[in-house]
BADOBA-575721 format. One record per residue: x, y, z of N, C-alpha, C in turn. Coordinates in steps of 0.05 Angstrom, whole numbers, plus 5000, padded with zeros to 4 digits. Last residue first. Example, Ala and Ser with C-alpha at 12.3 -4.5 7.8 and 13.67 -1.06 7.14 Angstrom:
<rs>
525749555142527349795143525850015157;526448865156524649105156526449345156;
</rs>
This chain:
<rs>
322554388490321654638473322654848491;327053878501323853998508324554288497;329353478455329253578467327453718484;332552968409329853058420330453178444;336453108351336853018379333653188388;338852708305336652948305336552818337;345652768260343252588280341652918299;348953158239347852858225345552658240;349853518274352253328269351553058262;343353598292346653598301347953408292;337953778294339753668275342753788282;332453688344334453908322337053708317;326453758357328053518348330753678329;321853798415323253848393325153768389;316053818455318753628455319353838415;310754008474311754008483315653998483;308253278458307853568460309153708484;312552868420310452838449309953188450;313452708353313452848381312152888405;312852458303311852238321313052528357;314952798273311652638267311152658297;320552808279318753108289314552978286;324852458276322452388292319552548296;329352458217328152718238324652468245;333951898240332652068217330452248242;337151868278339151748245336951938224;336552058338335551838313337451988291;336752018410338552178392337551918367;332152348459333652078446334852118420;324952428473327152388483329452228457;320052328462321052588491323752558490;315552088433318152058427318252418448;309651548410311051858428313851858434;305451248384308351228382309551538393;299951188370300951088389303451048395;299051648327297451688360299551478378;301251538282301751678298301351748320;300150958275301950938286302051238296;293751098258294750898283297450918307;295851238211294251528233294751378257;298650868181300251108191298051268214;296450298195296050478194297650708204;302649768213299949858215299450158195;308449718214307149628183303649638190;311850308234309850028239308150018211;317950498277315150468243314750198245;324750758277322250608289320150658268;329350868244329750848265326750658285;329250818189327651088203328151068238;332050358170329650438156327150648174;336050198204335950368173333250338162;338050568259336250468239336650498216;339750758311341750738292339950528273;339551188368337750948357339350978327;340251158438340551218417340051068397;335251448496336651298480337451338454;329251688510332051718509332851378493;323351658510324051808522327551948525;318951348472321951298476322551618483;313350938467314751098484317751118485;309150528433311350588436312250918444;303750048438304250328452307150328440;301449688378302649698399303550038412;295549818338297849808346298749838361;289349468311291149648338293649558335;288649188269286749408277287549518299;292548838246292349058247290449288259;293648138241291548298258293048668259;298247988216295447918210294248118221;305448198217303247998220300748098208;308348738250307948548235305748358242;306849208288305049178280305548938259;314349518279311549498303309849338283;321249528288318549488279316449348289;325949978310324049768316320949768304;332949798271329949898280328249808300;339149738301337149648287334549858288;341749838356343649798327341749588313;340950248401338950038388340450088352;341750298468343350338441341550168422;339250598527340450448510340950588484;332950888544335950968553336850658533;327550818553328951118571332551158561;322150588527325250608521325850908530;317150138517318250398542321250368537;311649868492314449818491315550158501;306549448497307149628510310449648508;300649178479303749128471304049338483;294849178480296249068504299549068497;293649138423292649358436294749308465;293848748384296548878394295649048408;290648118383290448418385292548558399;292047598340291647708373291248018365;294847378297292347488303290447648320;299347408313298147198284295747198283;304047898301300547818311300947618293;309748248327308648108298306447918321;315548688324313148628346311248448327;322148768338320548688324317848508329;328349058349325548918359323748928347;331849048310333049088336330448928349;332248928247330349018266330948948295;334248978189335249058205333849068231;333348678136330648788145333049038185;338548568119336448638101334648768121;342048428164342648648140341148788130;340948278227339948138194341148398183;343548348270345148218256344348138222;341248838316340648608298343248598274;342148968384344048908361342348758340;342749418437340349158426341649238397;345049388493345449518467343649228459;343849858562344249658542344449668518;337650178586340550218586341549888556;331450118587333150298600336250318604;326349798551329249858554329750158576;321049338565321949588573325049628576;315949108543318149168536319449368549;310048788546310948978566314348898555;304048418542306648458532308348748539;298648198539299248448558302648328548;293747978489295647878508296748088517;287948038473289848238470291948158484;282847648430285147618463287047878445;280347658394278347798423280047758435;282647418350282247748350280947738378;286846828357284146858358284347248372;291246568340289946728313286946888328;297246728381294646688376293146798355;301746978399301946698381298746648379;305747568389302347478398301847158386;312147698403310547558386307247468391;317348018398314848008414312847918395;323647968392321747958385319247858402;330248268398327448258416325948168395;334548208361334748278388333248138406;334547788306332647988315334147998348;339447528301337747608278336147898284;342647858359341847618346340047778319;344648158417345348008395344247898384;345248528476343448348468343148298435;348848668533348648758500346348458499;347649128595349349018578348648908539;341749328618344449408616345549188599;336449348631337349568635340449608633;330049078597333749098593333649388604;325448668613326849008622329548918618;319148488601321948438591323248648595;313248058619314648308615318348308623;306847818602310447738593311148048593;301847638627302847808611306447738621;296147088606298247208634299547398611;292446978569291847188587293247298603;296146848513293346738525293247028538;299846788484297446788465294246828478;307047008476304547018487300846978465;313247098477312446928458309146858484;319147418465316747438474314747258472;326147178461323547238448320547308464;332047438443330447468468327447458449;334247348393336747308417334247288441;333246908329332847098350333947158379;338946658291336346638307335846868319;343646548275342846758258339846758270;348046348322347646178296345746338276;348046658365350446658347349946438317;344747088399344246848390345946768359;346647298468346947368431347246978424;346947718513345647478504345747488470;351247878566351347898540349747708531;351048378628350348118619350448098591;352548848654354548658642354048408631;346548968685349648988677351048818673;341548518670342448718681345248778673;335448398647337348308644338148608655;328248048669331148228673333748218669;322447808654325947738643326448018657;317347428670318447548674321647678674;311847018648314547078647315247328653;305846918633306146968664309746968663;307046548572305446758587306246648616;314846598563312346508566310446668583;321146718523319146828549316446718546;326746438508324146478507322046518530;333346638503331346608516329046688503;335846478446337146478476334746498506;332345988411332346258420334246278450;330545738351332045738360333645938385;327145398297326445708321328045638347;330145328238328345258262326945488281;334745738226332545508203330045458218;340945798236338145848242336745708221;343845468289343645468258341545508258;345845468362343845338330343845528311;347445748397348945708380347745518353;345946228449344545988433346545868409;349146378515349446418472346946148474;350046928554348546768548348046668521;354147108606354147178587351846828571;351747578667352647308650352547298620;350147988704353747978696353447658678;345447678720346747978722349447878716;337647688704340847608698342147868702;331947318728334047608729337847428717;326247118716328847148708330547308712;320746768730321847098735324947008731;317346358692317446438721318746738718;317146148641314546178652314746268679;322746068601322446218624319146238622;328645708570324945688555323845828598;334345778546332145858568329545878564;336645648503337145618524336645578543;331545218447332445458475334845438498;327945058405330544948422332145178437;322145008390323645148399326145018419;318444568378317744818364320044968372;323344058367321244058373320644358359;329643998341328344098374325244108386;326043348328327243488347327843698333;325642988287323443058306323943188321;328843188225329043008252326243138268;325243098161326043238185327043178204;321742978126326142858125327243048145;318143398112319343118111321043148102;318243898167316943878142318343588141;320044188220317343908220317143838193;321644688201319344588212317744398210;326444608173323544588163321144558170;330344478209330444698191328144848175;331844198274329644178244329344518235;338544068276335444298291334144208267;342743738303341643758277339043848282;345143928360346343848341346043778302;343844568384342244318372344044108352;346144908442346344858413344544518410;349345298489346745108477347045128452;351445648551351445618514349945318511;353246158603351545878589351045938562;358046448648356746338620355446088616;357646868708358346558691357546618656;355147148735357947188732359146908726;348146848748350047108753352946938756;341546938749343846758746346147008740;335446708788337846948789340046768776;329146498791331646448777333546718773;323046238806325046488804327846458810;315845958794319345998802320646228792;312346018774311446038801314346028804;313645578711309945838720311045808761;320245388709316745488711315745638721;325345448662323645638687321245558682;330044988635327645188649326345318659;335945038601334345078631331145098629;335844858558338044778573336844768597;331044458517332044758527334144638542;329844068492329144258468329744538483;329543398492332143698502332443878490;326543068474326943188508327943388504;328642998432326643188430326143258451;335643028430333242868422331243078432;340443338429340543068412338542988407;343543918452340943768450341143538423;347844048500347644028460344643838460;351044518543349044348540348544258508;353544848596353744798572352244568562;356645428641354945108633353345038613;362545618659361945488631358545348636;364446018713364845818699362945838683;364746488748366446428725366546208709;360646208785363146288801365046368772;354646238774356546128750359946128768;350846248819352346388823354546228799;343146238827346046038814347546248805;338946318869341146508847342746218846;331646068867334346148875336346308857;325545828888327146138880329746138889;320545498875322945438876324045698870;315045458850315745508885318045558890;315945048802314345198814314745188844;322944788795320144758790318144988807;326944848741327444988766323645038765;331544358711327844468720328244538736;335444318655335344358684333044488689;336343688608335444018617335044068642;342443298599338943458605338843648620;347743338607346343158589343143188590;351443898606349743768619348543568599;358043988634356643948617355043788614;360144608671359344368671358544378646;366644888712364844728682363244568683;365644918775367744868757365444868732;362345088815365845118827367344978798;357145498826358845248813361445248813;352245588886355045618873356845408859;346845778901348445548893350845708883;342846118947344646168929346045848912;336246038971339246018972340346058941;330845948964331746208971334446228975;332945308973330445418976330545798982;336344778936335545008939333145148951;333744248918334344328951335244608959;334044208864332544118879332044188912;338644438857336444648850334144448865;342044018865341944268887339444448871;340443608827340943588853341143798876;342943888780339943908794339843808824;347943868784346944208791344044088795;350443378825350143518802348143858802;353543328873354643188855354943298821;354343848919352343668906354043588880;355644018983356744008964354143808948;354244499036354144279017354744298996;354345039041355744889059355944529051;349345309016350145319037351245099057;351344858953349045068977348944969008;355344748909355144888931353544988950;357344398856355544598862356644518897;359143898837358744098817358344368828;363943388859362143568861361843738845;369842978878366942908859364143198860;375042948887373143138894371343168879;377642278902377442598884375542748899;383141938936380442018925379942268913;387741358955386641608927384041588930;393041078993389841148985388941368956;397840679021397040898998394240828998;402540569077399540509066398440739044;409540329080406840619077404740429064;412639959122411339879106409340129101;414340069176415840149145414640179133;410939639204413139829211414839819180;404039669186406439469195408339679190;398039589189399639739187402039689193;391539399160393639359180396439539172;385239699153387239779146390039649162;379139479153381339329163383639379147;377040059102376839909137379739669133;376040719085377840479090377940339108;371641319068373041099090374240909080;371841999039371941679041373041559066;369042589023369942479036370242119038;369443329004370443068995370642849016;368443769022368643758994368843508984;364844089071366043879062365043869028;366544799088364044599072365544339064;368445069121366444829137365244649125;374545199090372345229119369845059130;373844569059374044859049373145019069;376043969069374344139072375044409066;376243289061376943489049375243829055;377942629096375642879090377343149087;378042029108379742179102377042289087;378141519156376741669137378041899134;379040789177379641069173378441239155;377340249214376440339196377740579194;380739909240377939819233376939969215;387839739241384639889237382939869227;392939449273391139369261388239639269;398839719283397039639290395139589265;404140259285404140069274400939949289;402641079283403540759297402140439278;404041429227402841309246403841119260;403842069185404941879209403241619224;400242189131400142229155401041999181;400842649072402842469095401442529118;397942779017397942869046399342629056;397443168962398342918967399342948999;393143438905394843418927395343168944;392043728841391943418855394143418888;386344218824389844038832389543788847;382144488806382944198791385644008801;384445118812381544928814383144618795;388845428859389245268820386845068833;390045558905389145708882388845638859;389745218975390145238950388545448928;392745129037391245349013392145198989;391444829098393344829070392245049056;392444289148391744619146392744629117;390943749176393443849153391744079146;389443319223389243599213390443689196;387642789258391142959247388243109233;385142389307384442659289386942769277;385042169358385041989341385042199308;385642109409387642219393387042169367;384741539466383941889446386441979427;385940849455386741189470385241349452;387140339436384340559443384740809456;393540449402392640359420388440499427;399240239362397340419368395440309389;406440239373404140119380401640259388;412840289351410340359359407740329351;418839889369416339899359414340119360;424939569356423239789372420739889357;427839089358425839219337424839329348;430238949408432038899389430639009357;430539489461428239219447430639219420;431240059473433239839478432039539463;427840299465428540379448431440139457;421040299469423340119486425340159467;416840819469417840609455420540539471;409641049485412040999488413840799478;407141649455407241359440410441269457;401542289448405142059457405241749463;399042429391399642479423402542359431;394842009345396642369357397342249389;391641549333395641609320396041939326;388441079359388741289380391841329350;383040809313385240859337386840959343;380840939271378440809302380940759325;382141559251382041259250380941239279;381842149209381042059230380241749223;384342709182384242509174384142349200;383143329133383143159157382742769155;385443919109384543529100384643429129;381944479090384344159114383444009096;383245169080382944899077382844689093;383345689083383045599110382045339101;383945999051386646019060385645819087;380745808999380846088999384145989030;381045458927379945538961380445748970;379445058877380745338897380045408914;379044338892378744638870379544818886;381343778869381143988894381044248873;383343328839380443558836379543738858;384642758887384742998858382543138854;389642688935386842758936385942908897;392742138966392242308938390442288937;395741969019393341959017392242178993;398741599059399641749038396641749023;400541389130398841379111399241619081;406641079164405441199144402941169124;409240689223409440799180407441039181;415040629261411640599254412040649223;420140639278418440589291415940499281;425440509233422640559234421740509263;432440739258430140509246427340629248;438540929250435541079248434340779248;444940949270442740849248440540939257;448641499272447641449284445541219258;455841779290453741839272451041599286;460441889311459442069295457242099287;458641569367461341639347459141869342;452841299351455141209361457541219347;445741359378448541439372451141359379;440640909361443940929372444741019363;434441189329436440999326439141029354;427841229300430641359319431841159320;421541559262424741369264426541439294;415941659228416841629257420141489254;416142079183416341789189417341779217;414142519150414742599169414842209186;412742569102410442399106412642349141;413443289084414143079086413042889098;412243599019412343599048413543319057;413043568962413343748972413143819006;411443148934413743178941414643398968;405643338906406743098907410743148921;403243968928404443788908405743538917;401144308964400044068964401143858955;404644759003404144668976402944478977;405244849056405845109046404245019014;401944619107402044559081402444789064;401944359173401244689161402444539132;398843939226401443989208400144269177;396643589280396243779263398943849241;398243269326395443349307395543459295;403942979326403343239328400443089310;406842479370405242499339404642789338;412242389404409442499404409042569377;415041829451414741979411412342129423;418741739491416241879495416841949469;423041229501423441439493419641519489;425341039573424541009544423441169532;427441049620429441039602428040929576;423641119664424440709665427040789628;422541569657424641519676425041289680;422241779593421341719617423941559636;425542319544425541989562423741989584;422042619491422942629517423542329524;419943089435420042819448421242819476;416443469409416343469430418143209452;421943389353419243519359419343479397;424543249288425543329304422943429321;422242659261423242869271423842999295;427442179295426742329270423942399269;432442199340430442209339428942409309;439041889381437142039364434541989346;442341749433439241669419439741819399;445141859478444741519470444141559442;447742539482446642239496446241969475;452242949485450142849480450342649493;452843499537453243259535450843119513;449044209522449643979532451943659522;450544699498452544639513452344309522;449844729424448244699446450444689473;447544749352449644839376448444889409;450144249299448044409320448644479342;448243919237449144079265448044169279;448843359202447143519212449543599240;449643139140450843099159448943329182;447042449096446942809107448742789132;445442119046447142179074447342469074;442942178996441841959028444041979053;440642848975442342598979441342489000;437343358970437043118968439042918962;442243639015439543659012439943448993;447543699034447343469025443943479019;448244219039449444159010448443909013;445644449087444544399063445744369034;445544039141448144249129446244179098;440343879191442343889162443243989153;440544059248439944079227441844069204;438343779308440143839298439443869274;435543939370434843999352437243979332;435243679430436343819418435943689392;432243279491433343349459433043569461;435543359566433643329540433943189510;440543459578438243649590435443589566;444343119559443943059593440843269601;440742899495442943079508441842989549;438642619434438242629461441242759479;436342919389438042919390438242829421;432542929322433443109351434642909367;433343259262432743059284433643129307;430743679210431843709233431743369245;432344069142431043819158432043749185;433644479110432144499135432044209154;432644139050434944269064433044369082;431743359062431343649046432843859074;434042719038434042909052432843099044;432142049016432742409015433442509032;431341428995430941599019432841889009;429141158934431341148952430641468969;424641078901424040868935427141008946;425441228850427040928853427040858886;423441748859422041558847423141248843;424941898930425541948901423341718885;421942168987423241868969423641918940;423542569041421642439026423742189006;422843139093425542799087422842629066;422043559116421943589082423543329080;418343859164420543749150419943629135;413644089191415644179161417644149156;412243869231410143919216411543999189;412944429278411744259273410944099246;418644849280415544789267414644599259;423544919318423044769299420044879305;428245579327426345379343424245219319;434945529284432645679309429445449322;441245309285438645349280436245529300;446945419243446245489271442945409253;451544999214449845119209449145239231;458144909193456444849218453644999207;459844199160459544489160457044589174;464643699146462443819163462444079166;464743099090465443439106462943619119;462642579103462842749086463642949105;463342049133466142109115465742379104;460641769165460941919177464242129164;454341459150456341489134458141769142;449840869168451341139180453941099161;444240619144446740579147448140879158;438040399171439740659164442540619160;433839799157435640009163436940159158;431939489120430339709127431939889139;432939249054433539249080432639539093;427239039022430339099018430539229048;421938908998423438759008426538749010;419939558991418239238995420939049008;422240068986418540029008417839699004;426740199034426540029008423339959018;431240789040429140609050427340489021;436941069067435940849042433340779060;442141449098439041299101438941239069;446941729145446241629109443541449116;448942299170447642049174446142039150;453442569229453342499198451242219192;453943109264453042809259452742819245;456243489322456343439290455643239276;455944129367456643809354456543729321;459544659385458044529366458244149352;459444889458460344669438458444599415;461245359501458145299486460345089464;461745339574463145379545460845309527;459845919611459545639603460545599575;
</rs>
């Protein structure tokens, strides 16, 4: 059978308001053959320059009516974006009457009219503004060489912004109250050939897509028949979790004429499969679930995570950030008495814009109140992998986290809390009867003081239960003068119930025991390992030396000065290379 390459040349202009709608045919440029293979739904590339004038892109197919069907012809890609193209293509049949933009399932019925079919669905290598095509229903008379094109129908164009990153199984979907997939018959002999939507099924397109850049703006084409709609809605989804969604009602639709829309992706957070506007909003509805933040936030009040309430807020890498202005907003977060709080592989920072320096003294602002906090905690805290700043100017009392009676703190690997304005980084802070217990087992902890454990009560018959316990991590003081990594101080209370347990870390400071008022007991201290870099002995308490020797035992751990006092029985302390390392006998 002989095989013949045909050849068609064809110029287009399209004017989106009042300029002429048809295709002119331009059958003068030079023809060069291309061969093609089987078309994909869905990815041709014919779009509009910014002066409305019509394109081409290289790939771009129409099809082609022949004695055994259509055929598929494709653009010779020197004329890619120009308005005349020439297209080839190799086939044995006779052509026929017609041709057809895109190129897809089409067909004649046997009264000799042409079967369009809308495809559901279409694949999105890019989202970007240009980059696909709003795929326009068209066909026209072949005649000669070449062929005019006219609209059948138009076009919805539908800019979505703030799409954040996804993973490979995006859509946008897009569903009207009348029938625009499937097949659409058109009288292609009629002097304006038309397509006409109708109550039929079909009513759903699909646009499949990926995206990796949080914040992009993408831009969706979706074909349609000409008619009047009651209503359409266009929805953004990330596998199942809707990200985004709006309606449009008595949308009319007229041949040529594109219909434009714009919406964003308004959300902060993520639980399970929901989206929420703001982070309280999902701590509110959190219940043992995870949240996840999908971008920066910055909060204008403090976040309550209320009694009963136990979840992880997952930072996904992001920022949440907060500046206190009035006396409400003397923390970022809170934790209450009966809640529990996981935060993880993000950052949170806080700051006071003018902290009272003087406690309350005159010409003070009334704010932060007694304590402007990141984290003011009465529930259970775990942190893993986050990084946590206070950023107030010290003067005030200013703390990355403050612990309350019945509090519970864990900080874990990779987590960094450092209180960057000259404040304390982790405070203890107990007067009554619940007990506050604090376990660093990994990453760094920064500030004036590291740790301070504080008894806030003047009254001697309460021993508050306080519970310190290092096992990995670096506890950093930043004061020069007094240097104290942790630092234990009464305003009256009885330190009998202080309990501090160190297996393991780095302590770039001392730790001093027994500050304050009430001396007649000193706190337990146990240090079984770790390394300790003091300048003023590494550990010591402003109590009674006989006090401190009973209640301070050492098994373990490499010091700056000889520990041999304070030895657990049993244990010995030998001098290596400038540091006295504890060992067993």
């Amino acid at each position: 059978m002989k095989k013949m390459i045909y050849f068609m040349a064809v110029a287009m202009f399209l004017a989106l308001s009042c300029q002429k709608n048809e295709f002119q045919v331009d059958s003068s440029r030079p023809v060069r053959k291309l061969t093609v293979g089987i078309e994909n739904e869905g990815v041709s590339k014919v779009g509009f320059d910014e002066n409305n004038s019509f394109y081409w892109h290289a790939g771009d197919r129409i099809a082609v009516l022949t004695t055994a069907g259509f055929r598929a012809m494709t653009l010779d890609g020197q004329y890619a974006g120009q308005a005349s193209g020439v297209f080839t293509g190799e086939f044995t049949e006779d052509i026929g009457d017609y041709a057809v933009y895109p190129y897809g399932d089409h067909a004649m019925d046997e009264n000799g009219q042409l079967v369009y079919v809308l495809p559901s669905s279409y694949d999105y290598a890019s989202i970007a503004d240009g980059a696909n095509s709003y795929n326009p229903p068209m066909a026209g008379k072949i005649q000669g060489a070449g062929a005019a094109l006219t609209h059948l129908g138009s076009f919805f164009k539908i800019t979505v912004g703030n799409i954040p990153a996804g993973g490979d199984d995006m859509k946008f979907v897009f569903t009207a109250d009348k029938r625009i997939t499937g097949e659409f018959v058109v009288d292609l002999s009629a002097d304006s050939p038309v397509m006409e939507t109708d109550d039929g099924q079909g009513n759903t397109v699909t646009v499949n897509f990926s995206n990796s850049s949080a914040g992009s703006e993408g831009v969706f084409y979706i074909p349609s028949p000409v008619g009047t709609y009651g209503a359409i809605t266009a929805q953004v989804f990330d596998g199942d979790v809707l990200l985004a969604e709006k309606t449009w009602t008595d949308q009319t639709v007229s041949r040529r004429i594109p219909k434009r829309g714009s919406m964003d992706v308004d959300y902060v957070a993520v639980v399970n499969g929901a989206v929420y506007k703001t982070l309280q909003e999902a701590l509110d509805v959190a219940d043992s679930q995870t949240i996840t933040i999908v971008k920066d936030i910055a909060l204008d009040a403090p976040l309550v995570l209320s009694q009963g309430s136990s979840v992880t807020l997952d930072l996904g890498g992001n920022t949440l950030s907060g500046v206190a202005t009035s006396a409400s907003a003397s923390n970022l977060i809170a934790v209450k008495s009966g809640a529990q709080l996981t935060l993880s592989n993000g950052s949170v920072t806080f700051a006071a814009t003018t902290p009272d320096t003087q406690w309350g003294g005159e010409g003070q602002p009334p704010y932060p109140g007694y304590a402007n906090n990141t984290i003011s905690n009465s529930g259970i805290l775990i942190l893993e992998n986050v990084v946590l700043e206070n950023r107030t100017s010290k003067g005030g009392a200013s703390y990355v986290i403050d612990n309350y009676s019945g509090a519970k703190l864990t900080v874990g690997e990779g987590s960094v809390i450092t209180q960057s304005g000259g404040d304390i980084a982790i405070r203890m802070f107990n007067g009554g009867s619940g007990a506050v217990d604090v376990t660093i087992n990994g990453g760094t902890v920064t500030g004036h003081r590291a740790v301070w454990i504080q008894l806030a009560s003047n009254n001697a018959s309460v021993a508050p239960i306080m519970n310190l316990t290092v096992t990995g991590g670096t506890l950093t003081s930043t004061d020069t003068s007094y240097y104290q990594a942790v630092y234990s101080y009464s305003y009256g209370n009885d330190m009998k119930n202080v309990t501090i347990n160190v297996s393991g870390g780095t302590f770039n400071g001392d730790i001093a025991l027994t500050g304050g008022s009430n001396k007649t007991n000193i706190e337990t201290l146990t240090i079984s390992g770790g390394s300790f870099n003091g300048l003023w002995g590494d550990f010591y308490s402003y109590g009674a030396e006989e006090l401190a020797m009973q209640a301070i035992k050492v098994s373990g751990g490499s010091f700056t000065e000889d520990p041999t006092d304070y030895l657990a029985e049993g244990y010995q302390a030998i001098e290596s290379g400038g540091r006295w390392v504890v060992s067993p006998l």
